[in-house]
C-alpha positions as CSV (number, residue, x, y, z in Angstrom):
1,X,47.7,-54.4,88.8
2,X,49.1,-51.3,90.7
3,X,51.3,-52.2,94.1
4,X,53.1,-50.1,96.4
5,X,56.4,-50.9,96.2
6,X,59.1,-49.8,99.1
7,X,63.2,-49.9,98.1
8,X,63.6,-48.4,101.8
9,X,62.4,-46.3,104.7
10,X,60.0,-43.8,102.9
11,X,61.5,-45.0,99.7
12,X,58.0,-46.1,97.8
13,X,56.9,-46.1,94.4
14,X,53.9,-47.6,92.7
15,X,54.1,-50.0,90.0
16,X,52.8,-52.6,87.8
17,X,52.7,-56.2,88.9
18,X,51.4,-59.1,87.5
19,X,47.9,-59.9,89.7
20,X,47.9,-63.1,91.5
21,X,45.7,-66.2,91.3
22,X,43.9,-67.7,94.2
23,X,45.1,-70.9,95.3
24,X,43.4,-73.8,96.7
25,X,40.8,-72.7,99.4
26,X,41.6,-69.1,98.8
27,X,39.7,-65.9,96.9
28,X,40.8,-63.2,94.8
29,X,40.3,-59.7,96.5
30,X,39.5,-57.0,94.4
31,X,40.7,-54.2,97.4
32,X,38.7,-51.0,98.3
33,X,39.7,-49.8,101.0
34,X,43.4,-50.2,103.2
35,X,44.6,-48.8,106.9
36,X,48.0,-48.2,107.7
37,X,48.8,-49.3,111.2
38,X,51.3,-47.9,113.4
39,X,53.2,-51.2,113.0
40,X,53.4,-50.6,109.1
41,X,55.2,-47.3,110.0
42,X,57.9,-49.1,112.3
43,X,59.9,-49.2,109.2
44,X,59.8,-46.1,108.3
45,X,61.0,-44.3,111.1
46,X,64.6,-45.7,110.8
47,X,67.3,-44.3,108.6
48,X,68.0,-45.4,105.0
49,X,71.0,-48.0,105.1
50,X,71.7,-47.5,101.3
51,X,70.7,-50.5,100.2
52,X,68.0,-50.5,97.9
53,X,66.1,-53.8,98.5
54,X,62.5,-54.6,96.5
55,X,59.9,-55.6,98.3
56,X,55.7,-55.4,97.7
57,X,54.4,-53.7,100.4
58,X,51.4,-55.7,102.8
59,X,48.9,-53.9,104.6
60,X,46.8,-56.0,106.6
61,X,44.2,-53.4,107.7
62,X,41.9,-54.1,104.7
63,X,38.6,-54.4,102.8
64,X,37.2,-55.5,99.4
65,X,35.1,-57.5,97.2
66,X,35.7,-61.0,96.1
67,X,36.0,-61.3,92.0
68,X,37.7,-64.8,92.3
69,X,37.6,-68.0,93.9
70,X,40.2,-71.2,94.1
71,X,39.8,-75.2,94.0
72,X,37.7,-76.2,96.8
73,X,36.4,-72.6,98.7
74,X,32.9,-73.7,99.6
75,X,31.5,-71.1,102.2
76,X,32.6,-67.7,99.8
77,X,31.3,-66.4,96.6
78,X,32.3,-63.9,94.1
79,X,30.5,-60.6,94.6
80,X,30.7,-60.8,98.0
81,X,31.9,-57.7,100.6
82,X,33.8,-58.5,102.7
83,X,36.7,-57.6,105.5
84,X,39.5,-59.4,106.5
85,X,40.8,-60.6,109.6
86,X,44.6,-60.4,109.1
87,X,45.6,-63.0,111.5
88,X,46.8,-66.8,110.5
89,X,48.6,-69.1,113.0
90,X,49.7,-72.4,111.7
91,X,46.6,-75.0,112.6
92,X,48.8,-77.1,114.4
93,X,49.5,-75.9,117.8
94,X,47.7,-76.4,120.5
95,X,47.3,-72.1,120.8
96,X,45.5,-73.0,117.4
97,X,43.8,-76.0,118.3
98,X,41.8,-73.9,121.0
99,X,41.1,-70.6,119.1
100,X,44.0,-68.8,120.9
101,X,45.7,-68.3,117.1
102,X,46.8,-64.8,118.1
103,X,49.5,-66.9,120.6
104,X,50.9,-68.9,118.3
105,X,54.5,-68.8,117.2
106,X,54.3,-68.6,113.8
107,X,51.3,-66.3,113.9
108,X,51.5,-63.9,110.3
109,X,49.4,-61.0,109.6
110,X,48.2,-61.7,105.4
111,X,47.3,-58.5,104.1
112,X,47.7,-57.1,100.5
113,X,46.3,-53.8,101.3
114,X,48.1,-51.9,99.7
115,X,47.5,-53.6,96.0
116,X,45.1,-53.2,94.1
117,X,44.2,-57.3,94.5
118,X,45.4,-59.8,96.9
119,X,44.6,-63.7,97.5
120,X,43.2,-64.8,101.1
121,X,41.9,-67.5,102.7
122,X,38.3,-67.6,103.2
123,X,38.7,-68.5,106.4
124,X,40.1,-64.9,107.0
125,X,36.8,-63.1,105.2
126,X,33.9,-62.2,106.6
127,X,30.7,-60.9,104.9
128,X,29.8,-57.0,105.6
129,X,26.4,-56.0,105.5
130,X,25.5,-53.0,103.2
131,X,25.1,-50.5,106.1
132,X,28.9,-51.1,106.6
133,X,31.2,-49.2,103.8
134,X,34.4,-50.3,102.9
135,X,36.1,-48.0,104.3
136,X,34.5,-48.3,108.2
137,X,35.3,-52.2,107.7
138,X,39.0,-51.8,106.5
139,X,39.8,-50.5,110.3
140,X,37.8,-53.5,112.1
141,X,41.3,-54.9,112.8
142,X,41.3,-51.5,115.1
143,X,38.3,-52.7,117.2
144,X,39.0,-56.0,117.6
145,X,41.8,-55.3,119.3
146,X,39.3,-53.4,121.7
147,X,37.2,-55.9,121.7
148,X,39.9,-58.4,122.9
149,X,41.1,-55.7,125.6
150,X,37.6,-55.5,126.8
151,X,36.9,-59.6,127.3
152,X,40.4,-59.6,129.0
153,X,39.0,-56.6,131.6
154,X,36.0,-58.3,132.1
155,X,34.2,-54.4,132.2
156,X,30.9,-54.7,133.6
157,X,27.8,-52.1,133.4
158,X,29.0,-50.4,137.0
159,X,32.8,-49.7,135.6
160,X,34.5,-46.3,135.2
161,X,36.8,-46.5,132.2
162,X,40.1,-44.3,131.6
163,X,41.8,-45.1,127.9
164,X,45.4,-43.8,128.2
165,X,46.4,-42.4,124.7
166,X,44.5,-40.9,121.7
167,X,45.8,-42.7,118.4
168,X,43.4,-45.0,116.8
169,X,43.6,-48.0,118.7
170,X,42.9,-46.1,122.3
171,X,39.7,-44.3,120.5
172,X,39.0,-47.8,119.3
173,X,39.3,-49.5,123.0
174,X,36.9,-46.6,124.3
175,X,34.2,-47.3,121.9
176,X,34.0,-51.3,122.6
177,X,33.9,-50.1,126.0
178,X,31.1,-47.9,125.6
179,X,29.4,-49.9,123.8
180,X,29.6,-53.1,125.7
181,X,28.5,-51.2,128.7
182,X,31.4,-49.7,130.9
183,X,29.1,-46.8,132.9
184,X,31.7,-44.1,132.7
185,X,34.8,-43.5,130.0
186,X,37.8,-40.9,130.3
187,X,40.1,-40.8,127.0
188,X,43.4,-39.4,127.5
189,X,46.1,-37.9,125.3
190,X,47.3,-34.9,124.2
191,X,46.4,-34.4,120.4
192,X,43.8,-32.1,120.5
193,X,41.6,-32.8,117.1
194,X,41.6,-36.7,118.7
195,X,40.6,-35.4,121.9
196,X,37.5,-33.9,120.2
197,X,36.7,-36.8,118.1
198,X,36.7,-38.5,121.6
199,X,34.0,-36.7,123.0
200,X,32.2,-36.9,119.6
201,X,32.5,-41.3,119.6
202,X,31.4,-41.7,123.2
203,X,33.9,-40.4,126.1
204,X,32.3,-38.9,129.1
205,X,36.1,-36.4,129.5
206,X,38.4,-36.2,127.7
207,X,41.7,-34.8,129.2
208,X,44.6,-33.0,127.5
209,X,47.5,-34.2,129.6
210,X,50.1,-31.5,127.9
211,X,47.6,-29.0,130.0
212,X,46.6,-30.8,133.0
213,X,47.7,-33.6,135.2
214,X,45.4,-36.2,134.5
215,X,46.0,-38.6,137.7
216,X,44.2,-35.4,139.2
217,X,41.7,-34.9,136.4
218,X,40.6,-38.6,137.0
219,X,40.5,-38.7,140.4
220,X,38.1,-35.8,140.4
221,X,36.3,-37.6,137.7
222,X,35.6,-40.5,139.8
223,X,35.1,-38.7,143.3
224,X,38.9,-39.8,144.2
225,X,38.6,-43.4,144.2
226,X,40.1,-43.8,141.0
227,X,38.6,-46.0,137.5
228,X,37.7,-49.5,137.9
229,X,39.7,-50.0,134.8
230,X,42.5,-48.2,132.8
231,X,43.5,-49.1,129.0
232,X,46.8,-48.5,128.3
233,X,47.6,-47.9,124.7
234,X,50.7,-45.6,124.3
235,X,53.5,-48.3,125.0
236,X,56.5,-46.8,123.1
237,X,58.9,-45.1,125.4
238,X,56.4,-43.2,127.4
239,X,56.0,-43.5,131.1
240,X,51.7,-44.1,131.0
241,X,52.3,-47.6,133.4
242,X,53.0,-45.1,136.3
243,X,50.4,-42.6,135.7
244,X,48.0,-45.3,135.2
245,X,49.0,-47.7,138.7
246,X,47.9,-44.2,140.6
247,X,44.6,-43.7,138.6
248,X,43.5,-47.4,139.3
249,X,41.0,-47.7,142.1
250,X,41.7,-50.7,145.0
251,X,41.1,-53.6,143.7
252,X,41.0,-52.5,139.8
253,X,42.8,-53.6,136.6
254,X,45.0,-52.0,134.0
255,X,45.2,-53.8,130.9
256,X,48.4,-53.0,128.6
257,X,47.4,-53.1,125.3
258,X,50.5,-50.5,123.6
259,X,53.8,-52.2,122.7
260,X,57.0,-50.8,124.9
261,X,60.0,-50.1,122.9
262,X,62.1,-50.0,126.5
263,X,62.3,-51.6,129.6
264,X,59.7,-50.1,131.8
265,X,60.6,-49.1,135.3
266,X,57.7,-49.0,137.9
267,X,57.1,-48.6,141.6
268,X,54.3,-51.5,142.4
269,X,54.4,-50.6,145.9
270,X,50.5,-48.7,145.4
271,X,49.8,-52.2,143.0
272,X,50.9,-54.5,145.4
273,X,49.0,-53.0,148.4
274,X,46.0,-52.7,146.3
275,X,45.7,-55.7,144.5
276,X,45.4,-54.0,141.3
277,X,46.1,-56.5,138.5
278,X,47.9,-55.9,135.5
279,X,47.2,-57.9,132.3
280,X,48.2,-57.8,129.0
281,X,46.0,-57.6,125.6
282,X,47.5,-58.4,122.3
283,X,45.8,-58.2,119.4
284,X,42.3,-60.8,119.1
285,X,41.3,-64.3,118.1
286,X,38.5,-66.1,119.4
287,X,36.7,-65.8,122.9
288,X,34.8,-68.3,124.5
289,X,34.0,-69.8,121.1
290,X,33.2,-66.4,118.9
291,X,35.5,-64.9,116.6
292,X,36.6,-61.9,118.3
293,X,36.9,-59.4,114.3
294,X,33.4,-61.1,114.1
295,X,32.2,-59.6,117.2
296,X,33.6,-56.3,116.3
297,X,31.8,-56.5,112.7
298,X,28.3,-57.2,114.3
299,X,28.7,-54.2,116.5
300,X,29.6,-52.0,114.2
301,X,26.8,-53.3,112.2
302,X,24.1,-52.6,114.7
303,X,25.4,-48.8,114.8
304,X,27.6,-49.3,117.9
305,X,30.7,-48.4,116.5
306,X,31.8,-44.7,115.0
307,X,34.8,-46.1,111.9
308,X,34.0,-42.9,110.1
309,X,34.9,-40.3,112.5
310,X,38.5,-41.9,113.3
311,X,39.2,-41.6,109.5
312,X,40.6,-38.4,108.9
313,X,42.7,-38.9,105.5
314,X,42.5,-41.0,102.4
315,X,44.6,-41.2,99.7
316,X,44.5,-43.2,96.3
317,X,46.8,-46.2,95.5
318,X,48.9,-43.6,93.2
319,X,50.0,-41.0,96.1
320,X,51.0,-43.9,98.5
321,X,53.8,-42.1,99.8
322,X,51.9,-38.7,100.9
323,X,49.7,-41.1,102.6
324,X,52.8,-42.5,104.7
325,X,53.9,-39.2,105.2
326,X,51.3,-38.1,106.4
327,X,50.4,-41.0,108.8
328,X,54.4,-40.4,110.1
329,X,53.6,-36.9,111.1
330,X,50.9,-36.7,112.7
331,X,51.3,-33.7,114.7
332,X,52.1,-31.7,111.5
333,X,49.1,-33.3,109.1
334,X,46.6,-33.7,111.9
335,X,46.0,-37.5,110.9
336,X,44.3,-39.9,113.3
337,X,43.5,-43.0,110.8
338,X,45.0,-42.6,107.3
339,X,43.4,-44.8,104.3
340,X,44.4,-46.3,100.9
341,X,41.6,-46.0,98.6
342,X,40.6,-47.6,95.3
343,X,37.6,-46.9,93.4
């Protein structure tokens, strides 16, 4: 089978390797479609060390149809559709024990994404129903993150909503939030062509902040008193925990869901005299029972959720690297959620 193969940072090839063979309690994957996530371009931002080091490359942002199945898999058939929930603690903790997987200390993300076949567990696939295409459920990872953001908000029908930050996973967090009810939604960023897509997947404003001062623009937004509840999604080095403690009404709550690179340096003065709480989302698992990707799949099922207009390149298996490339640049290539594809 063809596998993208990486000797170093932007230092990928594609070549044969021999296809694998599903285990006990696993299936065979046949892949279709494959994400790259902001963490699989981590890597790829450093500088080449000069040592050449083989690897097969992962990708757990992934979809497919099953064409084999191991010793003992009982709830999974061949022919089946289906997407993948890239998330597998160990079993044995107690984070396991209670659902909260996403916790757990050993947690790995299985993936195979970007091979043409890769073995699961079918524990980790789920079914997708015609009306969903491979290539909307190879990005559910996107919106179960937002679905995970949203339970940990607790947004009701009354809410007004700002998203800070415009890649896939904020566009992501602001349709679960629309969908589930929030009354209001601001997106924020400053990539125009995701700005627009905003508008076109459910936000009420979307504000450029490279051309306005969006504590301002939300404030007017919401009559001065400020959102109920702000997603923050940027992380990185940027300084979005500030802007987002002065956009948060009284009372409200900003939920972090973007990864910080640095320490971050805040004045909680406004926080502390307002009681706004700050919590922290990462990634999904279960809540209250339900299987949080699941959740995500049965909205995106009933129409809720827009994959297709986040997906703004695709690329096959062979021309792996163009595909990095141009998920790395982004200001250059105009990419919002970049795809492997296999036919």
């Amino acid at each position: 089978m063809k596998a993208g193969i990486v000797y170093g940072p932007m230092d990928i090839t594609v070549e044969e390797i021999e296809t694998p063979t599903p285990g006990p309690g696993e299936v065979l994957l046949e892949v279709k479609s494959a994400g790259i996530c902001g963490s699989d371009l981590h890597y790829h931002r450093s500088k080449p060390d000069g040592n050449r080091v083989r690897r097969v490359m992962g990708g757990h942002e992934l979809s497919g149809i099953i064409t084999g199945i191991g010793e003992g898999v009982k709830h999974r058939k061949v022919g089946e559709r289906v997407g993948v929930e890239p998330l597998l603690g160990c079993g044995n903790c107690q984070f396991c024990h209670v659902g909260d997987y996403h916790l757990c200390s050993r947690l790995t993300h299985p993936g195979g994404g970007f091979n043409e076949y890769t073995v699961l567990s079918e524990s980790k696939v789920f079914p997708i129903p015609d009306n969903v295409s491979y290539e909307d459920a190879s990005i559910l990872d996107c919106f179960a993150v937002g679905v995970h953001a949203v339970h940990k908000a607790g947004t009701t029908i009354t809410d007004s909503v700002a998203v800070l930050g415009d890649g896939a996973i904020g566009l992501s967090t602001l349709e679960v939030a629309k969908a589930t009810g929030a009354k209001r939604v601001a997106l924020i960023g400053h990539h125009q062509k995701n700005l627009e897509i905003a508008k076109k997947v459910g936000a009420d404003i979307a504000i450029n902040s490279a051309e306005e001062d969006e504590v301002e623009r939300i404030m007017q937004f919401t009559n001065g008193d400020g959102v109920d509840v702000v997603f923050e999604t940027v992380g990185s080095t940027s300084s979005t925990m500030e802007k987002a403690i002065k956009m948060t009404k009284p009372g409200g709550k900003i939920v972090v869901i973007g990864i910080f690179t640095k320490p971050v340096e805040l004045e909680i003065w406004r926080a502390l005299r307002y009681e706004i709480d700050i919590i922290f989302s990462y990634s999904y698992s279960t809540w209250k029972g339900q299987v949080e990707f699941e959740i995500a799949l049965d909205l995106m099922s009933r129409g809720k959720l827009d994959a297709n207009s986040l997906i703004t390149h695709r690329f096959p298996i062979d021309n792996i690297s163009d595909a990095f490339r141009s998920a790395l640049n982004k200001e250059e290539s105009g990419a919002l959620k970049v795809l492997i594809t296999y036919h």
